[in-house]
C-alpha positions as CSV (number, residue, x, y, z in Angstrom):
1,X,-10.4,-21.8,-28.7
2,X,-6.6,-22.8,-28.4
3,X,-5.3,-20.6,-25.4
4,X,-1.4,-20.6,-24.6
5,X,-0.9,-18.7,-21.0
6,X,2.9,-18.2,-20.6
7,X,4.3,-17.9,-17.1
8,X,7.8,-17.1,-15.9
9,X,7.6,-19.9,-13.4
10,X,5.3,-22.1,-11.8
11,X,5.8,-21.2,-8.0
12,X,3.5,-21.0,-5.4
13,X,2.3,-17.5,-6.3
14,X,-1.3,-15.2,-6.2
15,X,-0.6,-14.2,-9.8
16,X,0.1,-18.1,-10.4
17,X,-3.0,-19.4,-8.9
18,X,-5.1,-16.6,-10.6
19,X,-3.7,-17.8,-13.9
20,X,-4.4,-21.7,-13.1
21,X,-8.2,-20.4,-11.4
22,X,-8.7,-19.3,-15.3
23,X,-7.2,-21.6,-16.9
24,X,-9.2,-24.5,-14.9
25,X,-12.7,-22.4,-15.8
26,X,-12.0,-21.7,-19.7
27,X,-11.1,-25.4,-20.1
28,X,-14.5,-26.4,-17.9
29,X,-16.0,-24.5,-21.1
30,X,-14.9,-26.5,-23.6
31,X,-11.7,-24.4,-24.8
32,X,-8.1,-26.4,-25.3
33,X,-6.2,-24.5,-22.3
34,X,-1.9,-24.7,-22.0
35,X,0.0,-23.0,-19.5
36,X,3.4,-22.8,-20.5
37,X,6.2,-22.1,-18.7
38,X,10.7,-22.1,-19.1
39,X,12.6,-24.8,-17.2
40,X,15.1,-21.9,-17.1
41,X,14.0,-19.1,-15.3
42,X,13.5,-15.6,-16.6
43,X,16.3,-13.0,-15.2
44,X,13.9,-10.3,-15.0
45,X,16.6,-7.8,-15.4
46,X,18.9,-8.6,-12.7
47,X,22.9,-8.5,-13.5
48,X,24.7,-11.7,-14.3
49,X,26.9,-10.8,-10.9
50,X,24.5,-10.5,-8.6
51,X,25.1,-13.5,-6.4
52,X,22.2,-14.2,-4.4
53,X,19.6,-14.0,-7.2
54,X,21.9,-16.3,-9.4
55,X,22.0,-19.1,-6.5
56,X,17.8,-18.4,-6.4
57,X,17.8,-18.9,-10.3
58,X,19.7,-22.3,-9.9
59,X,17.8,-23.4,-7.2
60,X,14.8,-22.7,-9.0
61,X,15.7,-24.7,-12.2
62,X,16.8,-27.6,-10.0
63,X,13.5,-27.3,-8.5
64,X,12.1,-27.3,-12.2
65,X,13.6,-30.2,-13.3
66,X,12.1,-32.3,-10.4
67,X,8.4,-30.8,-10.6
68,X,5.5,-33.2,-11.9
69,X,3.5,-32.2,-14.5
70,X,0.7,-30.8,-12.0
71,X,1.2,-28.6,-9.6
72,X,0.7,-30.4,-5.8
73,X,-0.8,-26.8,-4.3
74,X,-3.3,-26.8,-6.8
75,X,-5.4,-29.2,-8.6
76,X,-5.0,-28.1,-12.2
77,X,-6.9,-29.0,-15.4
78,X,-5.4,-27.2,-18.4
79,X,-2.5,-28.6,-19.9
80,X,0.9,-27.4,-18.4
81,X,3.9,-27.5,-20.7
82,X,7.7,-27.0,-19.6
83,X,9.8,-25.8,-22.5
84,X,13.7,-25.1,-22.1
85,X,13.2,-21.2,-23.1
86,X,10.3,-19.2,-23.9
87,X,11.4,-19.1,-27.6
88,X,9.3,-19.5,-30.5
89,X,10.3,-22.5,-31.4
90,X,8.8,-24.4,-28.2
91,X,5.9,-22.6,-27.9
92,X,2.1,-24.2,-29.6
93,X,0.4,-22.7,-31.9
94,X,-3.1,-21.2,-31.3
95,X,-5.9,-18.5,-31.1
96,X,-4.8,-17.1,-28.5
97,X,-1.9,-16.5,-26.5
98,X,-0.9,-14.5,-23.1
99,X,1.8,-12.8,-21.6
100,X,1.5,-12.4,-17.5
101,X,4.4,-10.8,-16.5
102,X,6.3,-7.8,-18.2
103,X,9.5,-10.2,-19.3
104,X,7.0,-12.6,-21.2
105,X,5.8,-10.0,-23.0
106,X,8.5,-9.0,-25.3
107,X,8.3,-13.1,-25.9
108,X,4.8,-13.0,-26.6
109,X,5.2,-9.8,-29.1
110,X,8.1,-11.5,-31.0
111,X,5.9,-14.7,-31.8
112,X,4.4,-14.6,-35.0
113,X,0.8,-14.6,-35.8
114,X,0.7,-18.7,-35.4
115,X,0.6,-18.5,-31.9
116,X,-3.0,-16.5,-31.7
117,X,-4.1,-13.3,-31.0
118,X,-1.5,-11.7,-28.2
119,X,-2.7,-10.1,-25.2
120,X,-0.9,-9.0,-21.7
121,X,-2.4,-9.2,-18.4
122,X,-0.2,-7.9,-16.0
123,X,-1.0,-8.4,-12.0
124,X,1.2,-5.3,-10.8
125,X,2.9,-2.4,-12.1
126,X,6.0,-4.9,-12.2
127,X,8.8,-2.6,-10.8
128,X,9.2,-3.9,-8.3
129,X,10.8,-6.9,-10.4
130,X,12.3,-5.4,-13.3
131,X,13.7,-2.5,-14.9
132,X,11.6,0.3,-15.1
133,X,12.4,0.9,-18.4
134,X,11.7,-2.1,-19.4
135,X,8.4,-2.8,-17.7
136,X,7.3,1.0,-19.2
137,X,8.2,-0.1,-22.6
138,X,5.8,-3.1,-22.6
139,X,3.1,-1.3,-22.4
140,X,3.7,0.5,-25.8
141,X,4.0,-3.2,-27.2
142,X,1.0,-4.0,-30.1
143,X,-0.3,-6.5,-27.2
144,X,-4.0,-6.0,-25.7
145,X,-3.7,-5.3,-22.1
146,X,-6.1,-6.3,-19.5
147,X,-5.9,-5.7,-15.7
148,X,-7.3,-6.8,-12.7
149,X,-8.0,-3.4,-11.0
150,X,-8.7,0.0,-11.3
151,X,-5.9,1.5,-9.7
152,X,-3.4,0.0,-12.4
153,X,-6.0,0.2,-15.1
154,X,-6.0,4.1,-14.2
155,X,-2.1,4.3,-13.7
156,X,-1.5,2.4,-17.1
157,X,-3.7,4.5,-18.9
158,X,-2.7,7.5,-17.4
159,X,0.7,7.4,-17.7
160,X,1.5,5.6,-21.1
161,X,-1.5,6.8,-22.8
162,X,-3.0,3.2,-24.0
163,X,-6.0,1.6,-23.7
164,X,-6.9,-1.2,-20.9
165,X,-9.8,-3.9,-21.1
166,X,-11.2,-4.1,-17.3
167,X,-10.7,-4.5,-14.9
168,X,-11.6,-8.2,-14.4
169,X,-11.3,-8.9,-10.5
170,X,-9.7,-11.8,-9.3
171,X,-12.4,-13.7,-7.3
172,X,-12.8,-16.3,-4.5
173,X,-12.7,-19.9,-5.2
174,X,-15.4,-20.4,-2.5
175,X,-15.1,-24.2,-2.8
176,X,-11.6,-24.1,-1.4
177,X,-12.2,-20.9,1.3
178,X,-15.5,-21.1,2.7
179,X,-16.4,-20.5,7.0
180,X,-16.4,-24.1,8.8
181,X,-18.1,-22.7,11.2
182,X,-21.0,-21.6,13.1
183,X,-21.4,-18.0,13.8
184,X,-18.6,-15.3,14.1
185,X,-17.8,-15.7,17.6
186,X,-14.3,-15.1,18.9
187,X,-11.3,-18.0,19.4
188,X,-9.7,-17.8,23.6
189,X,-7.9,-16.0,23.2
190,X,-8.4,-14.2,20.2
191,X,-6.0,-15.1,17.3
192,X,-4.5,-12.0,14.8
193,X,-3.3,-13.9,11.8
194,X,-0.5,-12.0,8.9
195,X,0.8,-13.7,5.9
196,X,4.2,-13.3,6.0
197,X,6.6,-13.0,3.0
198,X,10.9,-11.8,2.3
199,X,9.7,-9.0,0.2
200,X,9.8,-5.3,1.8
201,X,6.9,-3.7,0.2
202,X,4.8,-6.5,1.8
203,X,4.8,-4.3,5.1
204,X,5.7,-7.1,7.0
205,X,7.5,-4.7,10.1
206,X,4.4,-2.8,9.6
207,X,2.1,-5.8,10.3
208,X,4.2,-6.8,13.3
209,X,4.7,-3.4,15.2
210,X,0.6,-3.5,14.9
211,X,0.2,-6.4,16.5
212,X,2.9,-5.2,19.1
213,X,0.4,-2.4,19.7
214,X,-2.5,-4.6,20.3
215,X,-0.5,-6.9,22.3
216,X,0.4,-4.3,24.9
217,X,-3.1,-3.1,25.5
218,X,-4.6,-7.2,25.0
219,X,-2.1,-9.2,26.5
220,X,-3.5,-12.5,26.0
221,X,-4.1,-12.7,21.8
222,X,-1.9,-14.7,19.8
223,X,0.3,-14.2,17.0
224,X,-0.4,-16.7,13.9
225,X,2.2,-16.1,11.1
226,X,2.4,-18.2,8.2
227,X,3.7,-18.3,4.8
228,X,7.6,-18.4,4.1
229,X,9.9,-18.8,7.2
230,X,10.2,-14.7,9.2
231,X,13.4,-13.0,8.4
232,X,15.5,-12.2,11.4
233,X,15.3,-8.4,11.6
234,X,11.6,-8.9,11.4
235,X,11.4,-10.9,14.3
236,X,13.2,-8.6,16.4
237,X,10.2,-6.4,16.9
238,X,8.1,-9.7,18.3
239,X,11.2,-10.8,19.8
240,X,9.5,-10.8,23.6
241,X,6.3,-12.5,22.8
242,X,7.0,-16.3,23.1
243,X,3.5,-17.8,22.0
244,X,3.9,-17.0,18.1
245,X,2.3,-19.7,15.7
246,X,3.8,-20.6,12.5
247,X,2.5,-22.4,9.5
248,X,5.2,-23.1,6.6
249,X,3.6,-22.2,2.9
250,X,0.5,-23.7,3.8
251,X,-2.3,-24.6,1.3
252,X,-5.6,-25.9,0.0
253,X,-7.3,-27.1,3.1
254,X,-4.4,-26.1,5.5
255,X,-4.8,-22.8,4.5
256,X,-8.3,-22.5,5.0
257,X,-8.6,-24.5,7.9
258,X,-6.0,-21.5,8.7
259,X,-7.8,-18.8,8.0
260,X,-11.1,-19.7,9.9
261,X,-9.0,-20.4,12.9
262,X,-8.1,-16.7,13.1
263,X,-10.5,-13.8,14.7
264,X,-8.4,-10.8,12.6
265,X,-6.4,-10.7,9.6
266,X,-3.8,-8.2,9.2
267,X,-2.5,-7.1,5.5
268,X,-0.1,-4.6,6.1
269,X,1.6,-4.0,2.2
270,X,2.8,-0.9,1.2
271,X,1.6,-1.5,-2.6
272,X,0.2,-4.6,-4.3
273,X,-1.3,-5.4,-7.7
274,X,-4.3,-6.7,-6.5
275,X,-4.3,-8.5,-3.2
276,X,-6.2,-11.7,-2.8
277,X,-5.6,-12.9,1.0
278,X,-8.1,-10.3,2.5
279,X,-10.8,-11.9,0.1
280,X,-9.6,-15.3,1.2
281,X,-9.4,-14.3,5.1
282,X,-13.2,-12.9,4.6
283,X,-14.7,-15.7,2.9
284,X,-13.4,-17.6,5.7
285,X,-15.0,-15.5,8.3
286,X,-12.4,-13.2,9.9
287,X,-12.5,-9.5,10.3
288,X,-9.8,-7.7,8.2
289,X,-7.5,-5.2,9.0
290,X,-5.7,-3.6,5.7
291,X,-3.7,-1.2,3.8
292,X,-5.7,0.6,1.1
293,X,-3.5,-1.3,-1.5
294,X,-3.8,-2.8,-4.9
295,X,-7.6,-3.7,-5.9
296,X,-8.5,-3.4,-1.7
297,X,-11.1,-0.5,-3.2
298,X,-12.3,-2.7,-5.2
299,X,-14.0,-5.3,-3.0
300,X,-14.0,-3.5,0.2
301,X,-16.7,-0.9,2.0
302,X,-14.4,0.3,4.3
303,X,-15.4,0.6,8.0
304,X,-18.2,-1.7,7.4
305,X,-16.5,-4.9,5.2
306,X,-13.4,-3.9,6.6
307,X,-11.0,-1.3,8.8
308,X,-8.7,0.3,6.0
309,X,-5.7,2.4,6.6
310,X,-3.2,4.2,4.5
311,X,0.0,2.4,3.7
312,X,3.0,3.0,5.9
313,X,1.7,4.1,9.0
314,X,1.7,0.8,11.0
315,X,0.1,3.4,14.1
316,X,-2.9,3.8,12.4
317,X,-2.8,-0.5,11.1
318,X,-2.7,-0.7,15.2
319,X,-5.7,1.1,16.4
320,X,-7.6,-0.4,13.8
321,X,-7.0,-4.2,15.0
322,X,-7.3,-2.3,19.2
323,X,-10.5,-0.9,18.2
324,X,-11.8,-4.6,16.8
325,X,-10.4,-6.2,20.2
326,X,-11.7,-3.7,22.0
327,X,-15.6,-4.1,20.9
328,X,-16.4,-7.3,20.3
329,X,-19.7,-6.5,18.4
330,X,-17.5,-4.2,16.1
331,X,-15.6,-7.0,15.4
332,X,-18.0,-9.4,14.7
333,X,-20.3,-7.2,12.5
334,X,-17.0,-6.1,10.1
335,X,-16.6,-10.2,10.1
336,X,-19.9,-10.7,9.2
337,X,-20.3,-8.1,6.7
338,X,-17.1,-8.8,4.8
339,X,-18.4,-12.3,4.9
340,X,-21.4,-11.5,2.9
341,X,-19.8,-8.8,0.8
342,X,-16.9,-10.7,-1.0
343,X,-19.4,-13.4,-1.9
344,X,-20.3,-11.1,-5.5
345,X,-16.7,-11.9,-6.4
346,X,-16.3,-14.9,-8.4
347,X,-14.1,-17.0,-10.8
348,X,-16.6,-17.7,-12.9
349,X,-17.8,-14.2,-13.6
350,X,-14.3,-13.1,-14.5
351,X,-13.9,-16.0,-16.3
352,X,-17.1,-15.0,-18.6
353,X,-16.0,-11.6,-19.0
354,X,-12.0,-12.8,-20.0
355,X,-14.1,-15.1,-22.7
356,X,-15.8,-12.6,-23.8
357,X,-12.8,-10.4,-24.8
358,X,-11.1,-13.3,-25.9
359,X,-14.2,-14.4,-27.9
360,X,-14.4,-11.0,-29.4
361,X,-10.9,-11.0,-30.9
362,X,-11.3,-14.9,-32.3
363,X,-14.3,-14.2,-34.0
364,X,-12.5,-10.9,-35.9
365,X,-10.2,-13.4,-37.5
């Protein structure tokens, strides 16, 4: 099969690299895979006059226009086409084609039928970057919907009264995040890793008061942040610890080198589509400490693959990672067990049940 994938932007992303993850698989198989993506990028819905996402969107085609064809985070095999809008006109013609994000699929609905069967695989109930209006109505667009977990398949369904293929779980690309070493014992002194990113509902104040919990009762652990550069009201709650790591957008290697290096990872967000750095922090061997967010149900047992908490309440996130320092055996048997557990989610079984949908509809042509 011919399979378009449109993205609103190639940026280091979990909904990015769960497209490209795909994308490498199906074209393993023997199918003729193109991401596409717009050298301009997609507004989302934010006014003309709002000043700091402007500058982001011109920073972000500059940033375009010097990209190589292949991504350097990611060693891609499908095809990956930059088109100067996401108008018909640019787009190739196929048997299938996919939106990814809500503003790429009124795109994908206006193409006609030369572009291939249209689907819409959203990662999130996309709010959070668009106009809810606008994100509701594509979900009433003739496009096949597929999700990656049951909380959104449920919410979808629920609430706009349409149906949703899956969910097909994102999985672990175990040749990239595997444990490097022996055993689950403990780093001196023990290391408490978060992931840190700009956007609010990633719980990032929530993830740091934690730590600032455990720090007063374990004095010696260490802070490892990584990801984009801390904001400045963020730091302010770790402001009197002065043995903080941080690692700038690490990947491949770095990041899994990362991850093993830590004894606990923190994922404090108050709401995610799926989620894929607990998986990744698991597969490498630490313990995690989350929020019961996005697909966490999903490919968790909690209180034996991990400790989960409810969003928001960064008291309860706390205890959790205090009661993993404080019993060393707890600690290393919610390692160990995650470990084990997260192996049954792979890329290549979502990959055979995506080609089987996608498989389904080609053959009904």
């Amino acid at each position: 099969m011919r399979i378009t994938f449109i993205l609103p932007s190639i940026g280091l992303s979990g909904g990015v690299r769960s497209t490209y993850e795909l994308a490498n698989r199906l074209q393993d198989r023997g199918h003729n895979v193109s991401i596409v993506y717009p050298l301009i990028p997609l507004r989302l819905g934010a006014k003309w006059y709002n000043i700091r996402q402007l500058a982001g969107k011109c920073l972000r085609t500059v940033k375009n226009l010097k990209h190589t064809k292949k991504p350097n985070w990611f060693d891609l095999k499908a095809d990956i086409i930059r088109v100067p809008t996401l108008a018909e006109r640019w787009i190739p013609n196929g048997d299938v084609i996919v939106a990814t994000l809500w503003a790429t699929a009124y795109y994908v609905n206006s193409y006609e039928r030369e572009k291939g069967e249209k689907f819409y695989f959203p990662r999130h109930y996309e709010t959070w970057c668009g106009p809810v209006d606008l994100v509701n109505k594509t979900y009433a667009l003739p496009l096949r919907k597929i999700v990656t977990s049951t909380w959104l398949k449920d919410l979808i369904e629920r609430k706009f009264n349409c149906s949703v293929l899956g969910p097909l779980p994102n999985g672990v690309n175990f040749n990239l995040f595997y444990k490097d070493r022996d055993g689950f014992d403990c780093h001196s002194p023990k290391r408490v890793g978060i992931l840190y990113r700009h956007l609010k509902w990633k719980g990032m104040q929530d993830g740091l008061k934690a730590f600032v919990m455990a720090k007063k009762e374990y004095p010696s652990i260490q802070l490892v942040l990584f990801g984009e550069e801390p904001g400045c009201n963020d730091m302010k709650i770790v402001e009197n610890i002065d043995d903080i790591e941080f690692h700038r957008l690490p990947y491949k290697e770095k990041l899994r080198k990362l991850y093993n290096s830590l004894d606990i990872f923190i994922f404090p967000s108050h709401h995610e589509g799926f989620g894929n750095p607990p998986m990744e922090a698991m597969a490498c061997g630490a313990a995690v400490v989350t929020t019961n967010v996005g697909a966490v149900s999903d490919y968790t047992v909690p209180g034996k693959t991990a400790l989960v908490s409810p969003p928001k309440e960064p008291e309860v996130l706390g205890q959790n990672v205090i009661r993993l320092l404080q019993d060393e055996k707890e600690r290393k048997r919610i390692a160990e067990s995650g470990y084990k557990y997260i192996k049954q989610f792979t890329w290549d079984k979502t990959t055979d049940d995506l080609e089987k949908i996608f498989r389904k509809t080609y053959k009904r042509q």
